[in-house]
C-alpha positions as CSV (number, residue, x, y, z in Angstrom):
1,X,-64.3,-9.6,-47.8
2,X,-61.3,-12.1,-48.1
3,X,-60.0,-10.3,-51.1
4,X,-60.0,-7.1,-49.0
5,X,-59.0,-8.5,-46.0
6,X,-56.3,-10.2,-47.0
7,X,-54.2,-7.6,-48.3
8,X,-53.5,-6.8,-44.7
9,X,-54.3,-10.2,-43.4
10,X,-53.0,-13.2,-45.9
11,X,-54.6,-16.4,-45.4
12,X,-57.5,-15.4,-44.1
13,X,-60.1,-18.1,-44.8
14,X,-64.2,-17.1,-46.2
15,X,-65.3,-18.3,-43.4
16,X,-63.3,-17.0,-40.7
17,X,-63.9,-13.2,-42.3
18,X,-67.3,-13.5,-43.1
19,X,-69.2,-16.0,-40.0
20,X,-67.1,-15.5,-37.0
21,X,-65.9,-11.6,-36.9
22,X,-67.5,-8.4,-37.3
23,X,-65.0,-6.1,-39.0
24,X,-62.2,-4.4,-36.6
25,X,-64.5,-4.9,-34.0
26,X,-63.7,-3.1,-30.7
27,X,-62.9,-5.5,-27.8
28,X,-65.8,-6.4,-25.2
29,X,-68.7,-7.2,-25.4
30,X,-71.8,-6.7,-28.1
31,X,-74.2,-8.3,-29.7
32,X,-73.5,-10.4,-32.6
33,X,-69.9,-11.6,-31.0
34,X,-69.6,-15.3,-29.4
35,X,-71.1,-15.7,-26.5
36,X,-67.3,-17.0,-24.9
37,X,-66.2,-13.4,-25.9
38,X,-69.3,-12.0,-24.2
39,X,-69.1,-14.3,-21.0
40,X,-65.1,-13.3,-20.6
41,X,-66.0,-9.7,-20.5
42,X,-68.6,-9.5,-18.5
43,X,-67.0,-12.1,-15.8
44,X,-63.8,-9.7,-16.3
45,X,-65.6,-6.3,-15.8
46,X,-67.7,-8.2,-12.6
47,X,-64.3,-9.2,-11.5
48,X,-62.3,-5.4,-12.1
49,X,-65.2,-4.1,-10.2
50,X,-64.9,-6.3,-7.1
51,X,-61.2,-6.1,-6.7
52,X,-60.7,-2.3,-7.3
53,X,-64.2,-1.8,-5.4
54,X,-62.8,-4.0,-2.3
55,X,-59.2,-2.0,-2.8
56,X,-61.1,1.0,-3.0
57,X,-63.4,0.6,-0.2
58,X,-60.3,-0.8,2.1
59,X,-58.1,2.1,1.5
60,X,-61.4,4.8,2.4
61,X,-61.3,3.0,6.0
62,X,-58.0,3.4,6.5
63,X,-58.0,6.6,5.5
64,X,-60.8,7.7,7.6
65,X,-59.0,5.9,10.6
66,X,-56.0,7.9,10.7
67,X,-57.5,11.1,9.9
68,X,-59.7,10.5,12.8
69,X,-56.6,9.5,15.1
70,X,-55.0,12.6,13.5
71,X,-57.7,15.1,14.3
72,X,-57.6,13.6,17.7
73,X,-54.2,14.2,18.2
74,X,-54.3,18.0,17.0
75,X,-57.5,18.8,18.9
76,X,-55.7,17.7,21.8
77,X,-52.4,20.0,21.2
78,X,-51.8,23.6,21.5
79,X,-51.8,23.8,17.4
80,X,-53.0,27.7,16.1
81,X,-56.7,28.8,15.6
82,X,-56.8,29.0,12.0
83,X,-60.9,29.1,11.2
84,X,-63.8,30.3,13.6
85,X,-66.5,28.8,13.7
86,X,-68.1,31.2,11.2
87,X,-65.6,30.3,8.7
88,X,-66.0,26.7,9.0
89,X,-69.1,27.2,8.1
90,X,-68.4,29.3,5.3
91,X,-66.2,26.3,4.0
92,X,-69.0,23.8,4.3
93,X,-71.6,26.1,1.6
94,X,-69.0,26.6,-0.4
95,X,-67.0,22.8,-0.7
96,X,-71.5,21.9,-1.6
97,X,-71.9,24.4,-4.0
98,X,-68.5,24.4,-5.5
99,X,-68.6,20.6,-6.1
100,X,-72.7,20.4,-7.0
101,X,-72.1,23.4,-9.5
102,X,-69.0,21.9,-10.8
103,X,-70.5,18.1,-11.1
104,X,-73.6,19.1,-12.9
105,X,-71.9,21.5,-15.1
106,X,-69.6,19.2,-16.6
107,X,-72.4,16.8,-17.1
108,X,-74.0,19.5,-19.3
109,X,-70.8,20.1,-21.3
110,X,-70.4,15.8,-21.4
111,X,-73.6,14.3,-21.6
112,X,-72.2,10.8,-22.9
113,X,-69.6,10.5,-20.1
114,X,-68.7,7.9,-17.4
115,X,-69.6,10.2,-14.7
116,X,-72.7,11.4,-16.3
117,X,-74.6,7.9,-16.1
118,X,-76.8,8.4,-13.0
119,X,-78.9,11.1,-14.9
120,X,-79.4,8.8,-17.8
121,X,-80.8,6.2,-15.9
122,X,-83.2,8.7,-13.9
123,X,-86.9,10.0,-15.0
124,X,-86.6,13.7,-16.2
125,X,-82.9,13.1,-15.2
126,X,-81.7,16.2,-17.7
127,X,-84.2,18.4,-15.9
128,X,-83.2,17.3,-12.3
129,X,-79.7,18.1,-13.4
130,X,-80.9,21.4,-14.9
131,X,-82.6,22.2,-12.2
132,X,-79.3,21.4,-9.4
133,X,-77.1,23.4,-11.4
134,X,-79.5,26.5,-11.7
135,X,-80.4,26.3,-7.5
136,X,-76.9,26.0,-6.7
137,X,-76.1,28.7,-9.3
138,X,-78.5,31.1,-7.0
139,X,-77.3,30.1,-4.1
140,X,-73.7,31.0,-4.8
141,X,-75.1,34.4,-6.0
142,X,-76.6,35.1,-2.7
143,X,-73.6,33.8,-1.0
144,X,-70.6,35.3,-2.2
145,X,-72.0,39.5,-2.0
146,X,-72.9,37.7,2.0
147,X,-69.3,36.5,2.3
148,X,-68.3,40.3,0.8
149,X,-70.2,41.9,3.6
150,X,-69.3,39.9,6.0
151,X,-65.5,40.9,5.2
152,X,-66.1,44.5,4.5
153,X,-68.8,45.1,6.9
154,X,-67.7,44.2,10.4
155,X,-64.6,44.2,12.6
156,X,-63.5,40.9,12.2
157,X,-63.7,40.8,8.4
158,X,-61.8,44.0,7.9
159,X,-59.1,42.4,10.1
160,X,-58.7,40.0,8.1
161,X,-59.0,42.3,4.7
162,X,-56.2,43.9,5.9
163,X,-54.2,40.9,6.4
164,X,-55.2,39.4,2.9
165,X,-54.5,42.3,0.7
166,X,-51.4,42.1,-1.5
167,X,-47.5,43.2,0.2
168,X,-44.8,43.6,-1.5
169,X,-43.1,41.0,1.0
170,X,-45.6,38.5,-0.6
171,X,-43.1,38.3,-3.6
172,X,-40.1,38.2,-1.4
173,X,-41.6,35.2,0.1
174,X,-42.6,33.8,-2.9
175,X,-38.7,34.4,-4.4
176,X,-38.0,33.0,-1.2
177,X,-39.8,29.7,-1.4
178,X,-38.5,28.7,-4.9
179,X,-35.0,29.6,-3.7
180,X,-35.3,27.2,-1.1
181,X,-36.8,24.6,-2.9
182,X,-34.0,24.6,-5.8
183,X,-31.7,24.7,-2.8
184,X,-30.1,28.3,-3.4
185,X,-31.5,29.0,0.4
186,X,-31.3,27.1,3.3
187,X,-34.6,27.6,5.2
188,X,-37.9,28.5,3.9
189,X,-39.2,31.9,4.2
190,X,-41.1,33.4,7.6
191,X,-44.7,31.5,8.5
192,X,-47.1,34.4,8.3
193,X,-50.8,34.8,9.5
194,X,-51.9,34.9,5.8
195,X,-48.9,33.7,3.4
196,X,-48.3,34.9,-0.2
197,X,-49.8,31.2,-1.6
198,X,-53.0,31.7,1.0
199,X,-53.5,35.3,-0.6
200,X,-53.4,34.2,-4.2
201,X,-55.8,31.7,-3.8
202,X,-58.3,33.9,-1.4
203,X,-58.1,36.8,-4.4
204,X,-58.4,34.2,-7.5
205,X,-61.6,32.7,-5.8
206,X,-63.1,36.3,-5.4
207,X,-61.9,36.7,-9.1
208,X,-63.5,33.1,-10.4
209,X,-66.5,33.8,-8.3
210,X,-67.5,37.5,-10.0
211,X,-66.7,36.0,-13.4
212,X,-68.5,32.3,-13.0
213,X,-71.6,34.8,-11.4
214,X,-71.9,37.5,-14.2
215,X,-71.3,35.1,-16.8
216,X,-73.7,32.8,-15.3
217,X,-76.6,35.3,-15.3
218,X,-76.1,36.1,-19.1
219,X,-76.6,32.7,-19.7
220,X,-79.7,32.2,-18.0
221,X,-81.0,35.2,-19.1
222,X,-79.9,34.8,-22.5
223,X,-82.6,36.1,-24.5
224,X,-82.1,39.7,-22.5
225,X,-78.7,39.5,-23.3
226,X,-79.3,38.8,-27.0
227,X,-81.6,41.9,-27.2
228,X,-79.4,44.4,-26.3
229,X,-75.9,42.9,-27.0
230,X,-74.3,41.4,-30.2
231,X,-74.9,37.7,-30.4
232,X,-70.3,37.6,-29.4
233,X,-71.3,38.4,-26.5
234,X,-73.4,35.3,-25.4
235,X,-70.9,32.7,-27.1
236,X,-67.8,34.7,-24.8
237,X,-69.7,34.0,-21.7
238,X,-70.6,30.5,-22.8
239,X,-67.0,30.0,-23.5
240,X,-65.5,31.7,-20.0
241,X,-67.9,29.8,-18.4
242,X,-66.9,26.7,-18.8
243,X,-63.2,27.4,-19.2
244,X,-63.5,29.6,-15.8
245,X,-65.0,26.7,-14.4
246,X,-62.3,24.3,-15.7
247,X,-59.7,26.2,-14.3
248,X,-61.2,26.2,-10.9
249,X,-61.3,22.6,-10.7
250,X,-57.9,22.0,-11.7
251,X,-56.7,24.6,-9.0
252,X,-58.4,23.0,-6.5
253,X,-57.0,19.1,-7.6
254,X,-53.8,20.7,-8.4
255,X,-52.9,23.3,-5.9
256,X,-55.4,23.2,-2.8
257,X,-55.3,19.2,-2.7
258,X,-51.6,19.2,-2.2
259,X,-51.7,21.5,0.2
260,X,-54.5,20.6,2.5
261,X,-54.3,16.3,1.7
262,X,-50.7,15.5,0.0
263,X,-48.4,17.7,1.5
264,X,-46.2,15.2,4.1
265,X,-46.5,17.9,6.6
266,X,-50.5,17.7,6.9
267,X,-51.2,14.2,5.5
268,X,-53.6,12.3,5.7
269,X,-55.6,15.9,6.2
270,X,-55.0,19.6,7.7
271,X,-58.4,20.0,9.6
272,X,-58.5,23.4,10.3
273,X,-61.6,23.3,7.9
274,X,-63.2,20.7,10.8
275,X,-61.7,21.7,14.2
276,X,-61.0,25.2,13.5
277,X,-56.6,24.4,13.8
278,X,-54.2,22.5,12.9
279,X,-51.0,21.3,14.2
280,X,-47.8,23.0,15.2
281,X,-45.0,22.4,12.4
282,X,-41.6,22.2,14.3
283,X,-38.9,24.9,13.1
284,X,-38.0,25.0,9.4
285,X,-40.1,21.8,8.9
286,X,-42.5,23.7,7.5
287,X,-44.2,23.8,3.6
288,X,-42.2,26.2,1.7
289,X,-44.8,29.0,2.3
290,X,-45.0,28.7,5.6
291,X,-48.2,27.4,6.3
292,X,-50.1,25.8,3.0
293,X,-53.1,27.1,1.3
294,X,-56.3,26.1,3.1
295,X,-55.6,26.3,6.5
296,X,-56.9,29.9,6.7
297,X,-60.1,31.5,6.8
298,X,-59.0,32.2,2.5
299,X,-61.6,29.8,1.7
């Protein structure tokens, strides 16, 4: 071990190679190091714990504070009715299911990762996460042909069908946007009941949602599907499952966070998806679209 350790380390003693160090060991601790190596990083992962947990935990408050004080403020103002009640509600299923479907899934696909822990440590806990995925999985199967209906079905819905489907001055706002935000135009395009970014995210959830459903089913049903389709067939629904799925998350952390959370114009929250409205932008103070994705009845 000297010999071979010492063309890349000269010097190294027999004893410091052999008795004190496990061979490009990774950093921490394990068992077999010194117990000062073990102490230090276990008093240095107690300590990163309390100081980003107390960082953590004091930012949440804050946060919650002014969000409060700000959905006090806009309940209080003559800001636009942006969700019904009805729609709120929508909202609510779907942020559960969307989130529930999305944790455990990811779990399945990562077993061994950070955020997989709390099924490890729990009896069964690959069945109870199973079992989650596959309630939810139903649950958004009966809830999106509901949502459907509901659109297509009565007054209200087509009124809003109408309003959502694709215009041509969708793309003229769109062009209009980027030229204002390269500064080639000097205000942002019209505000509109349903904007071009609202619509694309509306008809890319209806999109996701038929796809994550049909794909879904073949999986659970795989040995039907393997009967009377090539074996392909299977492994591309396995694959646009989770790559569907991916997608979606990343649009929502991307895109709808921004515009909903980050964007200075709602910050610290637009909570039409609480109160039903949100507040009054003054003139061409307003997000490049008008009025960001989220604050609709899209969701």
């Amino acid at each position: 071990l000297p010999q071979t350790c010492g063309k890349c380390h000269p010097g190294i003693g027999a004893r410091m190679s052999a008795e004190f160090f496990r061979v490009h060991a990774p950093p921490g601790a394990a068992a077999g190091k010194p117990w000062a190596v073990n102490f230090v990083s276990w008093a240095y992962i107690a300590l990163i714990v309390m100081v980003i947990g107390g960082m953590a935990g004091f930012i949440l408050l804050d946060y919650l504070r002014k969000t409060r004080e700000h959905i006090r403020i806009v309940r209080a103002s003559d800001g636009e009715l942006r969700l019904t009640p009805g729609m709120r509600v929508q909202h609510h299923v779907l942020v559960v299911l969307f989130v529930l479907l999305a944790y455990t899934g990811f779990v399945h696909k990562f077993p061994d990762a950070v955020l997989s822990w709390p099924f490890h440590v729990m009896p069964n806990g690959s069945f109870i996460r199973s079992l989650i995925h596959r309630i939810c999985g139903w649950a958004f199967t009966l809830f999106f042909p509901m949502h459907l209906a509901a659109l297509i079905c009565t007054r209200e819905g087509r009124t809003h069908l109408k309003g959502l489907w694709p215009a041509w001055n969708d793309v003229t706002d769109a062009l209009a946007a980027f030229a204002h935000n390269i500064g080639l135009r000097e205000t942002p395009p019209p505000s509109r009941r349903w904007n071009y970014a609202e619509k694309a995210e509306y008809w890319a959830l209806v999109w996701g949602s038929a796809v994550m459903i049909l794909t879904g089913v073949m999986l659970v049903f795989s040995e039907i599907v393997l009967r009377l389709l090539p074996k392909v067939w299977h492994d591309v629904a396995q694959v646009i499952h989770y790559y569907e799925a991916l997608l979606a998350v990343l649009a929502i952390v991307v895109w709808h966070f921004y515009w909903v959370v980050f964007d200075p114009h709602e910050y610290p929250m637009n909570p039409s998806w609480l109160i039903g409205k949100n507040a009054t932008h003054p003139p061409h103070t307003s997000p490049p679209s008008g009025q960001g994705p989220g604050q609709s009845g899209v969701q």
